[in-house]
C-alpha positions as CSV (number, residue, x, y, z in Angstrom):
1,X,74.8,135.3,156.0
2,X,77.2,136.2,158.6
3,X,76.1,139.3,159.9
4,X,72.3,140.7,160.5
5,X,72.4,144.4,161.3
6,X,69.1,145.7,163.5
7,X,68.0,148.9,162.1
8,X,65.1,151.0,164.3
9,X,62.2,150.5,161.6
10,X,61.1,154.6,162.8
11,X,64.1,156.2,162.1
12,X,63.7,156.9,158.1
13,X,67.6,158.0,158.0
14,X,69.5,155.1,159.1
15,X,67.1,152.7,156.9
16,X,68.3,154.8,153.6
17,X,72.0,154.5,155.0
18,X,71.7,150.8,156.2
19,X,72.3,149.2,153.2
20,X,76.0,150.9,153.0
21,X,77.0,149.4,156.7
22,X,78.6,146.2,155.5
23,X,76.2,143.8,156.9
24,X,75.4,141.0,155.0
25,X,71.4,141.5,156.0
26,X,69.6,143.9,157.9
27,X,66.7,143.4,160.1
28,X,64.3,146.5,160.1
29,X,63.1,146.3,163.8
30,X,59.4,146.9,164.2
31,X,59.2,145.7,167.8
32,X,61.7,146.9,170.8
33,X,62.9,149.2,169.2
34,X,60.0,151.6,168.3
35,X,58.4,153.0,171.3
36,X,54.4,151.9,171.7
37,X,53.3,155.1,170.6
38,X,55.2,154.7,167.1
39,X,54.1,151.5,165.9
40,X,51.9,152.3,163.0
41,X,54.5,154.9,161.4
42,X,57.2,152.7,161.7
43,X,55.1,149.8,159.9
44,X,54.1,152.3,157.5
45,X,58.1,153.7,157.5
46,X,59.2,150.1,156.5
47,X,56.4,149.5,154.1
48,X,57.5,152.3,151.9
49,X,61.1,152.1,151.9
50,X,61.1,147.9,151.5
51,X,59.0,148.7,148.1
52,X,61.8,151.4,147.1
53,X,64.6,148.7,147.3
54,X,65.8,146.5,144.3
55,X,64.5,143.0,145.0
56,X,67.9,141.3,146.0
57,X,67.9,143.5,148.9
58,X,69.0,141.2,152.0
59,X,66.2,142.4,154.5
60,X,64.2,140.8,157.1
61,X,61.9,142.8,159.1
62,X,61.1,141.8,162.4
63,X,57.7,141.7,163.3
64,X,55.6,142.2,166.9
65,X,54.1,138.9,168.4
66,X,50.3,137.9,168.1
67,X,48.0,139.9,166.1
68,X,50.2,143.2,165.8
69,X,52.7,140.9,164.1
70,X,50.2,139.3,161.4
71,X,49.4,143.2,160.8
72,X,53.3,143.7,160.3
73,X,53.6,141.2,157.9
74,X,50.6,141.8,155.6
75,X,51.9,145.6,155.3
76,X,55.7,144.5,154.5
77,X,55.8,142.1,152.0
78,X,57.4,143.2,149.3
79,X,59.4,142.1,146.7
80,X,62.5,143.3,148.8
81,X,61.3,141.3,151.5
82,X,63.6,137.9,152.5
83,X,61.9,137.1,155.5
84,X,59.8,137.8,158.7
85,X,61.8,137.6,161.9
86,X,59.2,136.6,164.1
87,X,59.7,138.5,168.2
88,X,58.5,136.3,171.3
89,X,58.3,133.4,168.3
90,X,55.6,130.4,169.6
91,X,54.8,127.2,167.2
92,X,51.4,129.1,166.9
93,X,52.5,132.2,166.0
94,X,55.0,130.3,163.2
95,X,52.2,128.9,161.8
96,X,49.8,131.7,161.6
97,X,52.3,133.7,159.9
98,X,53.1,130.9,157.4
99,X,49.7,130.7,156.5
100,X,49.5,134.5,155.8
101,X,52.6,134.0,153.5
102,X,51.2,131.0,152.0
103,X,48.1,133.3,150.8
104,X,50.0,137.0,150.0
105,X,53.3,135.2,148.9
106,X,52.5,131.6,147.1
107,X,56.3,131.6,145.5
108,X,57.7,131.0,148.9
109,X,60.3,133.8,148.9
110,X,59.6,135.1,152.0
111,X,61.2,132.7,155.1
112,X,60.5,133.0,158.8
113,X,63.3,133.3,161.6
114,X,61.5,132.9,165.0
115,X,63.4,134.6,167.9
116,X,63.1,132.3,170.8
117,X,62.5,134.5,173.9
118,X,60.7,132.5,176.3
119,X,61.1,128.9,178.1
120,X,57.9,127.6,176.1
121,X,59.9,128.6,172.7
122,X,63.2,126.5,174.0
123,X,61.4,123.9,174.8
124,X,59.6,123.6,171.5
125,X,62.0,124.9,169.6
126,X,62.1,121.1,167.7
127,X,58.7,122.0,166.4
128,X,59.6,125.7,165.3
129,X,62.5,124.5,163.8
130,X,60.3,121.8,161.7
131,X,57.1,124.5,161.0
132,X,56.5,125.8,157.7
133,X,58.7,128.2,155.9
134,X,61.6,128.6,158.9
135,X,65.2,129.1,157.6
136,X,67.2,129.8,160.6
137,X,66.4,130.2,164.2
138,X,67.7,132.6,166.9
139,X,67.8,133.0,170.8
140,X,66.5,136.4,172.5
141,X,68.6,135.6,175.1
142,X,67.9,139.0,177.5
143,X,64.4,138.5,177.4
144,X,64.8,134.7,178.0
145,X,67.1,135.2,180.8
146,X,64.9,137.5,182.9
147,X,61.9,134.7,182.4
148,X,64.6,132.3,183.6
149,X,65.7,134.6,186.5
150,X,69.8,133.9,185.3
151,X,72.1,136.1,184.8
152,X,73.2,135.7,181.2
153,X,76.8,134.0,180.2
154,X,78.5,130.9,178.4
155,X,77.9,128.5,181.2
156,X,74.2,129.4,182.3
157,X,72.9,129.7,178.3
158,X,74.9,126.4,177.4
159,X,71.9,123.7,177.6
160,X,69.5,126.5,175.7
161,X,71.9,127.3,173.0
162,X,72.9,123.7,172.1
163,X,69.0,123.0,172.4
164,X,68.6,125.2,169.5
165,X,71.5,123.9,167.7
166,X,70.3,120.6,167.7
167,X,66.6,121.2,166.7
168,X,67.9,123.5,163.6
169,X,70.3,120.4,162.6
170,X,67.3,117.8,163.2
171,X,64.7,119.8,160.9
172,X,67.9,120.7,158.4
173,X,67.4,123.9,158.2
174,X,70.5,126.6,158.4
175,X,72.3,126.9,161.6
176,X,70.6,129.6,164.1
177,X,72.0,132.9,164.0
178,X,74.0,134.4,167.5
179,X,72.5,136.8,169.9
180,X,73.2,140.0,170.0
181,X,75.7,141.6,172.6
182,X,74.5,145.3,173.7
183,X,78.4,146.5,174.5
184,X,79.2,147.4,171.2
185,X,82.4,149.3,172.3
186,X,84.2,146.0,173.6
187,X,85.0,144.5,170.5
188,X,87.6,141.9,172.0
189,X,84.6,140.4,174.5
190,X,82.5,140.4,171.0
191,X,85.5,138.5,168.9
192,X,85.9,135.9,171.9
193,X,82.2,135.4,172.1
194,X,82.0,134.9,168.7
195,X,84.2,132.2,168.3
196,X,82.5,130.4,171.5
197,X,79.4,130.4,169.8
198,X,80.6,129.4,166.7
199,X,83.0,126.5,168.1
200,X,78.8,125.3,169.6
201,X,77.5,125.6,166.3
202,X,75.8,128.7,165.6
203,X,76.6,130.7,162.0
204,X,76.4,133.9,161.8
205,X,75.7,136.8,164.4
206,X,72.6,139.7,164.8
207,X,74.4,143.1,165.3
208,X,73.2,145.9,166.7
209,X,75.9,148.6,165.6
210,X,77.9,148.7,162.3
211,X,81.6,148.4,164.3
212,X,80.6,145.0,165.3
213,X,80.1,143.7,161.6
214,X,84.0,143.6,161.0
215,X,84.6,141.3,163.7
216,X,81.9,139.0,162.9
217,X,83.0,138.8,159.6
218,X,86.4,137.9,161.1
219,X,85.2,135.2,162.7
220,X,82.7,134.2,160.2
221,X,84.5,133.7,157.0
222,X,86.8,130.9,156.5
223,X,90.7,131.1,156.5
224,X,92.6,130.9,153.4
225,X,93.9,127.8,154.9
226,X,90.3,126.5,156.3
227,X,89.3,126.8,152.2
228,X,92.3,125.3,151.0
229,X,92.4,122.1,153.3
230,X,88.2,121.9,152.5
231,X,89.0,121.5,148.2
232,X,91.2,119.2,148.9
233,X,88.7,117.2,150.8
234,X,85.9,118.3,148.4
235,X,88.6,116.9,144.9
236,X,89.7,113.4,147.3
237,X,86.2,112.5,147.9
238,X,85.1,113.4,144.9
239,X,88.2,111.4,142.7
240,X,87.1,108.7,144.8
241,X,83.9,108.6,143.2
242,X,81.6,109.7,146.1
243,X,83.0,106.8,148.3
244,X,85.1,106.5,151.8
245,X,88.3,108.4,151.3
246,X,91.9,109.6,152.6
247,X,92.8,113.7,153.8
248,X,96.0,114.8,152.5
249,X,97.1,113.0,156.3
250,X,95.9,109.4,155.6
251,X,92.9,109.8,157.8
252,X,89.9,108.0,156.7
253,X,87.4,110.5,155.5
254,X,83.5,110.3,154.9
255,X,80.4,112.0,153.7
256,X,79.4,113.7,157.3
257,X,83.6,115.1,157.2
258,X,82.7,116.1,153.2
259,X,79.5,118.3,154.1
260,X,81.1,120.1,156.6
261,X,84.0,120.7,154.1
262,X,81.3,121.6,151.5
263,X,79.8,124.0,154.0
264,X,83.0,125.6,154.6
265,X,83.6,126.4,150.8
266,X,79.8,127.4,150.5
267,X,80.4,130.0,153.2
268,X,83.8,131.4,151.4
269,X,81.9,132.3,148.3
270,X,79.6,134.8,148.5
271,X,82.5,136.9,150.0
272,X,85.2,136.1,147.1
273,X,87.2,133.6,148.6
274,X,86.0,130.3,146.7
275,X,84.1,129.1,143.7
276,X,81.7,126.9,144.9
277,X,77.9,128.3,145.2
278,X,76.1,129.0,147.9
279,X,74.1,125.4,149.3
């Protein structure tokens, strides 16, 4: 997934259009962007239109924290449903939610992507990333910088991005997702971004507007070149019987070189640019 497109879960219109914006997922948003007062019709708003979907639908909802979020999720499952994107995620919150989709969902189809908002979350985010039925993780990064009292930008969110980088590749689960940027007009701040964040490690980027979904597509999808050079590393290593080989440049190559190159091909093919299936 290289693009997840928030959709206000109380505005019935741009849910029925969502699914036509390009965006590899959506996220119906049942927390900041519903005002207090429109909480239960939104939930109920999602509900419906989640059970009117085909089941390979690519949606997550987001849900509110503590109890309004267990109340979210019980009302949203569906077999639409890919996952729970918890807001103001803690380990606790993680767990009670995987508890209430190990008893309402017992095939495991629906994940759980906590949005770390708070100093607490980044500093446990080994633990999140580790808890029950978590894919991918993201950073809230306004909310987190206000806690923080920083002002937002590469250098100041460096130590808490890579933080989250590393506990997603220690508990193997996918790389976390980008933040999202709320200046959807500057598209050539959002394409440089981008490619910062995805030089640190992050796959994939939350969207708030459909013109930003292009551009993190852009960056997101592997080169023609990028897919090339990656078979050949994928055909050496694999001629080689699994074993230490050489790149079409006589450089030694090995298996942590190979699962990047198999990542690489893995992210080309659901958009019809390589063969190989999605890991």
């Amino acid at each position: 997934m290289r693009s997840f497109l928030y959709v206000p879960g109380n505005r019935p219109k741009m849910l029925a259009t969502a699914l036509d914006r390009g965006a590899d997922a959506l996220i119906a948003d049942l927390e900041d962007a519903v005002p207090p007062a429109e909480k239960e019709s939104a939930r109920h708003t999602v509900a419906e239109w989640l059970r009117r979907l085909p089941a390979a639908a690519p949606v997550w909802v987001r849900v509110n924290p503590g109890a309004a979020g267990l109340g979210d999720a019980r009302a949203v499952i569906a077999p639409a449903l890919r996952g729970l994107v918890v807001a103001k995620a803690s380990l606790e919150q993680v767990t009670a939610l995987a508890a209430l989709l190990d008893e309402h969902d017992p095939a495991g189809a629906v994940g759980l992507v906590p949005l770390l908002e708070t100093p607490r979350a980044i500093l446990a985010a080994t633990a999140i990333a580790a808890a029950p039925r978590v894919t991918r993780m993201q950073i809230g990064e306004t909310d987190l910088s206000a806690e923080l009292g920083i002002t937002p930008g590469d250098q100041e969110l460096l130590t808490v991005r890579s933080t989250v980088v590393l506990a997603s590749a220690a508990a193997g689960i996918e790389p976390p997702a980008a933040a999202v940027t709320t200046d959807f007009r500057d598209l050539d701040a959002l394409r440089r971004s981008t490619v910062a964040l995805k030089r640190l490690g992050f796959r994939g980027r939350a969207c708030i507007h459909p013109a930003q979904i292009p551009v993190v597509h852009e960056v997101f999808t592997p080169t023609g070149e990028e897919i090339a050079t990656a078979r050949d590393l994928v055909d050496r290593f694999e001629a080689a019987g699994g074993g230490v080989c050489l790149d079409a440049h006589g450089r030694m190559v090995d298996l942590a070189v190979i699962r990047d190159a198999r990542r690489t091909l893995s992210l080309a093919a659901p958009h019809g640019r390589g063969p190989d299936p999605v890991c």
